[in-house]
N, C-alpha and C positions, 0 to 999 in steps of 0.2 A: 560670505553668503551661505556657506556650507558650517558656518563654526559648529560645534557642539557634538557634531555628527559622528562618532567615532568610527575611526579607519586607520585600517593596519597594512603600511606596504608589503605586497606578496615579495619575498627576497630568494627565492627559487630563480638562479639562473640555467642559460641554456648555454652549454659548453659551445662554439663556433671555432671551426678549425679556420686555418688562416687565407683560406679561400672562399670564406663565408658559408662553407657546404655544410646542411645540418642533416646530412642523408644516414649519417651514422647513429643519428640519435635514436636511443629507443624507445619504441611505441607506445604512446600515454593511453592504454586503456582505458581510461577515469576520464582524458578529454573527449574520448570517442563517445564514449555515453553520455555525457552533460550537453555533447552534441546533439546528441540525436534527442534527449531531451528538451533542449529545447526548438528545436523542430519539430519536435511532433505535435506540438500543439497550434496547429494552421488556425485559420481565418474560421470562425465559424458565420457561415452563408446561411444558416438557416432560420435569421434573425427577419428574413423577408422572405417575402413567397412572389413564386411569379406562375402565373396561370401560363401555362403550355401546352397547345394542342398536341405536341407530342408526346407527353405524360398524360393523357388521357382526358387535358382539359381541352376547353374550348379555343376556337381559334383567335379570340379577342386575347390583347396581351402581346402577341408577335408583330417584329417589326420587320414589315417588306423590306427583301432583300431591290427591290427594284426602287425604294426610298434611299439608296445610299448613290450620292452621285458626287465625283469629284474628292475633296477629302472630310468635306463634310457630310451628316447628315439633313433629307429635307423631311418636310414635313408633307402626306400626301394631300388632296382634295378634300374638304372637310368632308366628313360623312360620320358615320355610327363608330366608325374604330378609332378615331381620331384623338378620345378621353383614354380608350384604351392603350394604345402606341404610347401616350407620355407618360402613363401609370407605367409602365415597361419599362419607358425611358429613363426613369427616375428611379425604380427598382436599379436598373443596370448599372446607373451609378454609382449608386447605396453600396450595391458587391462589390463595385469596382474601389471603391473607397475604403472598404473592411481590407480587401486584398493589400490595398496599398499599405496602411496602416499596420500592417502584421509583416510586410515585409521589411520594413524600416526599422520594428522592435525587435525583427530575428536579426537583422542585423548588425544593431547595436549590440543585441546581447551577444550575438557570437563573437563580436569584437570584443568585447568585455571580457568573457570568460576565455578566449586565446591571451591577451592580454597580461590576465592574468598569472596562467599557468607559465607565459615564457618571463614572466617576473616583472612584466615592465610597468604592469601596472595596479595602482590600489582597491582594495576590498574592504566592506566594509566587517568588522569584526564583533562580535558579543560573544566574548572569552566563554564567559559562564552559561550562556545557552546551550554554544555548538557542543561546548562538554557534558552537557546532559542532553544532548541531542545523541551525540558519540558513547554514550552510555548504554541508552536505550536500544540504540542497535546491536550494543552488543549481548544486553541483556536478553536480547530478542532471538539472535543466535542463540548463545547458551539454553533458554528455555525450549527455541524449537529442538535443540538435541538431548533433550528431558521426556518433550513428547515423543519422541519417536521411540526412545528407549521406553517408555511408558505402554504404548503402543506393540513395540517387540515383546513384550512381558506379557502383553494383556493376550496374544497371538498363542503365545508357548504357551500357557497357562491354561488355556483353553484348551488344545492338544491333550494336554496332559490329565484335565478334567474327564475329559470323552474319553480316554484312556482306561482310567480308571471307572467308570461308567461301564464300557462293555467290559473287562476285568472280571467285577462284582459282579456281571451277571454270567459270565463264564462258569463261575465257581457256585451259582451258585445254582445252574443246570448240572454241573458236576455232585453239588451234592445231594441230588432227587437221585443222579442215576448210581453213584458208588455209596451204597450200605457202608461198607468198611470204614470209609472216610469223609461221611455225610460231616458230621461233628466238624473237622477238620475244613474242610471247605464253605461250610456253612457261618463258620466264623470268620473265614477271610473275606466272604462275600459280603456280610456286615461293615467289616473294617473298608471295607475298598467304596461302600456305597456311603458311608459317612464322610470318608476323605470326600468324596464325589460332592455331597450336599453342603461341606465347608468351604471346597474348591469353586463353588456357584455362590456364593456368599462375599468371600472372597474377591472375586471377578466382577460383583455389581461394583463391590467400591472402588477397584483397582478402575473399573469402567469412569465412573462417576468423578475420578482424578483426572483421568485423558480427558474427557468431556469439559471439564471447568477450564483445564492447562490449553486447550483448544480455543476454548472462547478467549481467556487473556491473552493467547499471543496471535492470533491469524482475526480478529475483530476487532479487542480492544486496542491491543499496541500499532494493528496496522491502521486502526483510525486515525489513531495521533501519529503515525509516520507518514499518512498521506497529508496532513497538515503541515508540517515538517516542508515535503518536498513541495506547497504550495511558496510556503515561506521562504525556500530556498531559489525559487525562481524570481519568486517577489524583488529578495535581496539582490538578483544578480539585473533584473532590468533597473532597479535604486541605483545604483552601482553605476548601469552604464549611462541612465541620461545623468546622472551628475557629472560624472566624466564628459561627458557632451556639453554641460553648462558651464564647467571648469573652463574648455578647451575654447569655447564661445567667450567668456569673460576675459581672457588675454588678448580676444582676437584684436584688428580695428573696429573703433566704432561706427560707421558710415550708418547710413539711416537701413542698408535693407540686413546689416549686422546686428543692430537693433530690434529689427522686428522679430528676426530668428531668435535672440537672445531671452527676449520675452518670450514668443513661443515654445524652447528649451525649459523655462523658468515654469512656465504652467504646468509642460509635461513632469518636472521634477518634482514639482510642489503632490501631485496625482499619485506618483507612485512612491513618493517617501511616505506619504496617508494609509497608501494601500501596504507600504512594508513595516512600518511602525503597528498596522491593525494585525496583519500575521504576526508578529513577534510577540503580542502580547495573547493574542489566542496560542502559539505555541507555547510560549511559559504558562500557561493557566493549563492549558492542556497534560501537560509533561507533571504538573503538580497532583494535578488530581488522578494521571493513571498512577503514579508511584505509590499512593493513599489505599488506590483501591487495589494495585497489585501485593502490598502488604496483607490485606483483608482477605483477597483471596487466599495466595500462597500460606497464610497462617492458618487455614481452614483445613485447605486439602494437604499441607503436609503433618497436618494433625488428622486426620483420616487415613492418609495411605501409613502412616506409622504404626495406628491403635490398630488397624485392621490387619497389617502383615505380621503385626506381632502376636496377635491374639491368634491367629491361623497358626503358625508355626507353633505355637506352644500348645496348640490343640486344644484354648478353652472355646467352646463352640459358645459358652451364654455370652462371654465376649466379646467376640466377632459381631453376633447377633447384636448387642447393646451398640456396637458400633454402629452400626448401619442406622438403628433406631436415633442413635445422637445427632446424624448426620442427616435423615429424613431421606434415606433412602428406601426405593421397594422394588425388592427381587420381580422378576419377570415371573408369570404365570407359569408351571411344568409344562405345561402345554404350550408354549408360545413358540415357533419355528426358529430353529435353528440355522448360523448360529447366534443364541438369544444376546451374546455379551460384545457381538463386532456390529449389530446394527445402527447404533447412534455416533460409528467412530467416521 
């Protein structure tokens, strides 16, 4: 029933001492969070509305507490509220049926994924996905520790700018007030205000690097990593109603085995559609950031190279022609400081 479908048994055992006690074992941080992962995504109740005079709606919609006798409920005297009462009634069961259904798939899943981890039971597997699935996160690490070091630079450099800014103009009140060493001072105050207008040059691109290394890794990769953990939930509720429709097909057959078996059978048929539809949006996904993180990364680490190299060798038409290749434009003298940490 399942042919085709590939699945790899988890062979992760749990060590058991001989009085069955697993209190020694140490704590699966990874289950704790795939836990709570997959609990936190409750019943959503917001798929129906229910008029309530205690949210501010009208009293139509509530059901008399004085209609509930014995263990059923009745119905009151016909009258005006009577349309209303079953439109409520019917609501009530609607949430009460979302509720039900969510708690049957947290619990298959969590049966699945304990399962899992204490080895006893199967997962389905795509070798070549999860490894470029496990790629990308780590490529995702690696670049967030590019920007940040991007980021530190762009911080100090700035310092360093404004430094050199009051500096130049230190010397160069110094050379209005000393005759002696106007000359003298008047040339460093040149030199320090050039550094200064390289050093702002400099810092658009160094800017315009964090800025692009920002959008590929906290928009773009985390788009395709929220996908990822869609498909990753997908595979784990695939996973546990086939495991239910397994355990269902060896069962006996008697006729209310039957009916369950079918019902098993629909639910699996639903969510292998809905795990086969993510897996093939995560590989389409995972293709085209890698296309377009090449395009980036081959842009801006041809920018932060041209520009830190033409600064340090102090050719300023360089620099300049940099910014110009790149379609970059310095902030106005005037613009409020500081002009190179606003878009970070």
């Amino acid at each position: 029933m399942t042919d085709g479908l590939m699945s790899k048994a988890a062979t992760m055992e749990i060590p058991i001492n001989g009085t069955g006690d697993t209190s020694s074992l140490p704590e699966d941080d990874g289950l704790e969070q795939d836990l709570q992962q997959v609990m936190v995504s409750g019943p959503n109740l917001n798929e129906t509305s229910i008029v309530s005079g205690g949210y501010g709606g009208t009293a139509e919609g509530i059901i008399p507490t004085s209609t509930v006798k014995g263990s059923g409920l009745h119905l009151p005297h016909p009258g005006p509220l009577a349309a209303g009462d079953e439109a409520a009634r019917g609501i009530a069961v609607e949430k009460f049926d979302i509720v039900k259904k969510w708690g049957i798939n947290t619990y298959k899943c969590t049966k699945q994924l304990i399962s899992e981890r204490f080895g006893r039971g199967s997962r389905t597997v795509d070798l070549e996905l999860e490894t470029q699935i496990e790629l990308l996160r780590d490529t995702k690490r690696k670049y967030e520790c590019v920007l940040q070091l991007a980021r530190a630079l762009t911080h100090h450099f700035y310092s360093l700018v404004q430094t050199q800014h009051a500096l130049g103009d230190a010397f160069s009140d110094l050379s209005q007030k000393s005759p002696e060493l106007q000359e003298e001072f008047g040339c460093n105050a040149e030199t320090q205000k050039l550094l200064c207008k390289n050093g702002e040059t400099l810092l658009g691109a160094v800017n315009f690097f964090v800025s692009s290394i920002n959008t590929l890794v906290n928009k773009t990769m985390e788009d395709t990593l929220m996908t990822v953990k869609q498909y990753e939930t997908a595979r784990l509720e695939y996973d546990a109603y086939r495991t239910d429709l397994e355990e269902l097909s060896i069962g006996p057959r008697d006729a209310n085995t039957l009916c369950r078996l079918d019902a098993a059978q629909s639910h699996f048929q639903s969510h292998k559609g809905k795990y086969e539809k993510l897996r093939a949006d995560v590989a389409i996904k995972l293709k085209f950031l890698e296309e377009n993180k090449i395009k980036v990364m081959h842009k801006q680490l041809l920018l932060f190279h041209n520009a830190v190299s033409a600064y340090f060798a102090g050719n300023q038409q360089q620099l300049a022609q940099t910014l110009r290749q790149f379609n970059i434009k310095l902030k106005t003298p005037g613009a409020e400081k500081p002009s190179w940490l606003e878009e970070q």
